[in-house]
C-alpha positions as CSV (number, residue, x, y, z in Angstrom):
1,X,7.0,-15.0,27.9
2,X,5.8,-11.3,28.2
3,X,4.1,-9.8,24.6
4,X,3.0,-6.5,23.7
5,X,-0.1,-6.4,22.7
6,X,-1.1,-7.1,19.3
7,X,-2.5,-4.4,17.6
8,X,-6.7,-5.1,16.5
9,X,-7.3,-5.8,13.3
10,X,-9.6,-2.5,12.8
11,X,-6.7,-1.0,14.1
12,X,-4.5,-2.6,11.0
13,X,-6.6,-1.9,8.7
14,X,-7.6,1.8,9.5
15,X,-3.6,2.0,9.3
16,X,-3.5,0.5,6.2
17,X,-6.5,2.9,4.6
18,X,-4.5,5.7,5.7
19,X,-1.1,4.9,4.1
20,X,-2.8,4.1,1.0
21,X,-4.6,7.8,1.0
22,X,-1.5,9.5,2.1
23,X,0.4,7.8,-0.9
24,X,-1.9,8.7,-3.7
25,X,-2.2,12.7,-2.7
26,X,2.0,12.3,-2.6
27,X,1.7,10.4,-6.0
28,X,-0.7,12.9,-7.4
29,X,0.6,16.1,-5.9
30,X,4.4,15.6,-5.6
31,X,5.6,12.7,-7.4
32,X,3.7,12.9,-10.9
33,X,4.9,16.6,-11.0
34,X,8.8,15.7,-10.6
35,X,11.2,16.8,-13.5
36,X,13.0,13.3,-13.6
37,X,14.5,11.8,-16.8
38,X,12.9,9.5,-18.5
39,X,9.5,11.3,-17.6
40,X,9.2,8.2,-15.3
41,X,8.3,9.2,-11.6
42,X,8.3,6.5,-8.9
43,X,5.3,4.6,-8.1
44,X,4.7,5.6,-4.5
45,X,1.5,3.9,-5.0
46,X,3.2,0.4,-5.5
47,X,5.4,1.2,-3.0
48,X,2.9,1.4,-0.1
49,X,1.2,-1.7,-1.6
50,X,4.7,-3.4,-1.2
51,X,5.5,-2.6,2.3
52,X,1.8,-3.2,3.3
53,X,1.9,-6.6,2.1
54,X,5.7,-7.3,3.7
55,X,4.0,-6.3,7.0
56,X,0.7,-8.2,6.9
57,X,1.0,-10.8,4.4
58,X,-0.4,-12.3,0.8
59,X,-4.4,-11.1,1.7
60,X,-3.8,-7.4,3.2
61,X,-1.9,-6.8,0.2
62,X,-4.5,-8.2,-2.4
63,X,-7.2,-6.1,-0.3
64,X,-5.0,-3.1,-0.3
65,X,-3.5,-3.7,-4.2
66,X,-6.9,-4.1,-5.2
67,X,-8.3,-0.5,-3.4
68,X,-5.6,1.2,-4.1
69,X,-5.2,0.2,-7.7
70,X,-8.6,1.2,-8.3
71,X,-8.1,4.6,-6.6
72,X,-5.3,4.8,-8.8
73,X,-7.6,4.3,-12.0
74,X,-10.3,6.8,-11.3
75,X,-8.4,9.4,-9.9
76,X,-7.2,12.2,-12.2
77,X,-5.0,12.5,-14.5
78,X,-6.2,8.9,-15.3
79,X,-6.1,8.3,-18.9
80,X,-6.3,4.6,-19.2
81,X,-9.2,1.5,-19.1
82,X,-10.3,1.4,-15.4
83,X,-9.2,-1.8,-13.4
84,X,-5.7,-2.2,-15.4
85,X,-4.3,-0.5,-11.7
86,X,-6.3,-2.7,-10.2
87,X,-5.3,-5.7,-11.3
88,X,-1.6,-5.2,-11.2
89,X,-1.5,-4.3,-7.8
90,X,-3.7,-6.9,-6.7
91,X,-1.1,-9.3,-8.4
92,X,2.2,-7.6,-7.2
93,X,0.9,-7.3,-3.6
94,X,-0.2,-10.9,-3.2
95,X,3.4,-12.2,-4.4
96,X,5.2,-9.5,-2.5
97,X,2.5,-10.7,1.0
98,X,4.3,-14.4,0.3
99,X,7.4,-12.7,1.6
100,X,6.5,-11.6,4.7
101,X,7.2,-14.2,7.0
102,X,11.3,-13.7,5.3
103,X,10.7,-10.1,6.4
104,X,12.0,-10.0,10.1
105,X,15.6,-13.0,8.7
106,X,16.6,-11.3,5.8
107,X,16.9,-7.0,5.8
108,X,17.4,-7.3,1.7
109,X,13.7,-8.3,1.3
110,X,12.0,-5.0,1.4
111,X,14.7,-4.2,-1.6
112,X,13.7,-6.6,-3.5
113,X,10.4,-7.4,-3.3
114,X,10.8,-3.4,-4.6
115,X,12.9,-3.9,-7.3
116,X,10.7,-7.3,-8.2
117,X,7.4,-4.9,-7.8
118,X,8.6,-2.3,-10.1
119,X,9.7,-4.5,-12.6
120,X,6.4,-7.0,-12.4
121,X,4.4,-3.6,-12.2
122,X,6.0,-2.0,-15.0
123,X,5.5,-5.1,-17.1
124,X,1.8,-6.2,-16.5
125,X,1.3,-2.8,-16.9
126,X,2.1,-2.5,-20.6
127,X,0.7,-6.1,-21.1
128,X,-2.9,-5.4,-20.0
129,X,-2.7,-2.5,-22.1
130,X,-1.4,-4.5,-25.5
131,X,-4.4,-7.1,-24.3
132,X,-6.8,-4.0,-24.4
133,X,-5.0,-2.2,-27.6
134,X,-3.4,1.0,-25.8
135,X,-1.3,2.5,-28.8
136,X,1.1,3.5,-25.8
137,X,1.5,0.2,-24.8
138,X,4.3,-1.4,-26.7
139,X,7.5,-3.9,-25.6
140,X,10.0,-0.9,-26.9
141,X,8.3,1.3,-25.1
142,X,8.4,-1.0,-21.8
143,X,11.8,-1.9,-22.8
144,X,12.9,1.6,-22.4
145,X,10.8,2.3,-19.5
146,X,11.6,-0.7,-16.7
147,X,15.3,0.1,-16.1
148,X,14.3,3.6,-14.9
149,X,10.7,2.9,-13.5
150,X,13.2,-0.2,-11.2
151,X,15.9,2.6,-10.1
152,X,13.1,5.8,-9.3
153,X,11.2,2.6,-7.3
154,X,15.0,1.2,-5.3
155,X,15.7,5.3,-4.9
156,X,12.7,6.1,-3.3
157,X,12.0,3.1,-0.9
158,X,13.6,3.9,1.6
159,X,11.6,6.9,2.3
160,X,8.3,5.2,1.4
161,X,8.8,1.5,2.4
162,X,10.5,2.5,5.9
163,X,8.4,4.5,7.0
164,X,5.3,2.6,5.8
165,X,7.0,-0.7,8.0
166,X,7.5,1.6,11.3
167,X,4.1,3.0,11.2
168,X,2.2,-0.4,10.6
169,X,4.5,-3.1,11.9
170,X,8.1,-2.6,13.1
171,X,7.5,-1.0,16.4
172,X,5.4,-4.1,17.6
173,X,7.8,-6.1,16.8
174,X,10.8,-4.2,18.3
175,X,8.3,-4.0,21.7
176,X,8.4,-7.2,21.6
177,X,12.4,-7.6,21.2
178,X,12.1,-5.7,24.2
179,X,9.9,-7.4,26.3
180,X,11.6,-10.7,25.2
181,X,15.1,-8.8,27.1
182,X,12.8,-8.2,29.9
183,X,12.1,-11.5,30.8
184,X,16.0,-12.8,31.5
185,X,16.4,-9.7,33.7
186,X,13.3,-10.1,35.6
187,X,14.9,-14.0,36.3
188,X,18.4,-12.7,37.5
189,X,16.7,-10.5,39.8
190,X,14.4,-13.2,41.1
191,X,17.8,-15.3,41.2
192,X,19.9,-13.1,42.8
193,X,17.2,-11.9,45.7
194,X,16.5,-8.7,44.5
195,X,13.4,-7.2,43.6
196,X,12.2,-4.6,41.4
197,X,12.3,-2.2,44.0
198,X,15.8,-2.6,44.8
């Protein structure tokens, strides 16, 4: 059976470096400055973790929850004990890497392993930051804050997640859809006597 070819693993991960950096300038310079209720903007961030994960599994989204958790701490307007990013992401993008292998049966996994991300996120979150005494960190405070953070996540993942699964992972996997039609017409030519040519 014919395969495309597998793309390297520098490859996969100089992919994966870049969606991370494109999503934190979009977090910092478009999606922190959004007038949305709540004051709650989605976490493109998380986002990009998620769909990284979905593509590549449990340890590409540790390594990138991990970096881009920590970007997420240090870079301005960061106002919070370095590594609580870190951690969460870490977390969320190992669980949401368990459900890769569901990713190519069932189309309602990127959805929610979103919706399960934003929740989780949103709620380790706030309990790091009780564990560390943040006075902003409280369970009415996280109480009021998951049922928006959950829809701004759902809303914007289709823009994020899709395009984050085309660039790293859905167009191998549709060449190879193709190249597995290619093989039972290559047979009914060879069948029927006629070659390529004709």
């Amino acid at each position: 059976m014919l395969n495309a070819p597998e793309t390297s693993p520098t490859g996969r991960n100089l992919t994966a470096a870049l969606v991370l950096v494109v999503a934190l300038i979009l977090q910092v310079s478009v999606a922190n400055r959004l007038p949305l209720p709540g004051q709650i903007t989605p976490d493109l961030v998380l986002l990009a973790v998620v769909a990284l994960a979905l593509v590549n599994g449990s340890l590409t989204g540790m390594v990138a929850g991990f970096a881009a958790g920590l970007a997420a701490d240090i870079i301005p307007p960061a106002d919070h004990t370095i590594g609580r990013y870190a951690l969460v992401y870490l977390l969320i993008g190992y669980v949401c890497g368990l459900a890769a292998d569901e990713l190519d049966r069932q189309t309602l996994v990127p959805f929610l392993a979103v919706a399960a991300g934003a929740l989780a996120g949103t709620v380790l979150y706030a309990a790091t930051g009780m564990l560390l005494g943040d006075p902003r960190s409280s369970w009415a405070l996280v109480s009021r804050m998951v049922p928006l953070q959950v829809l701004y996540d759902v809303i914007a993942s289709p823009f994020v997640v899709w395009s984050v699964l085309r660039v790293t992972g859905r167009h191998e996997r549709s060449e190879r859809s193709r190249d597995r039609l290619a093989v039972p017409v290559a047979r009914y030519r060879a069948m029927s006597g006629r070659g390529p040519g004709l």
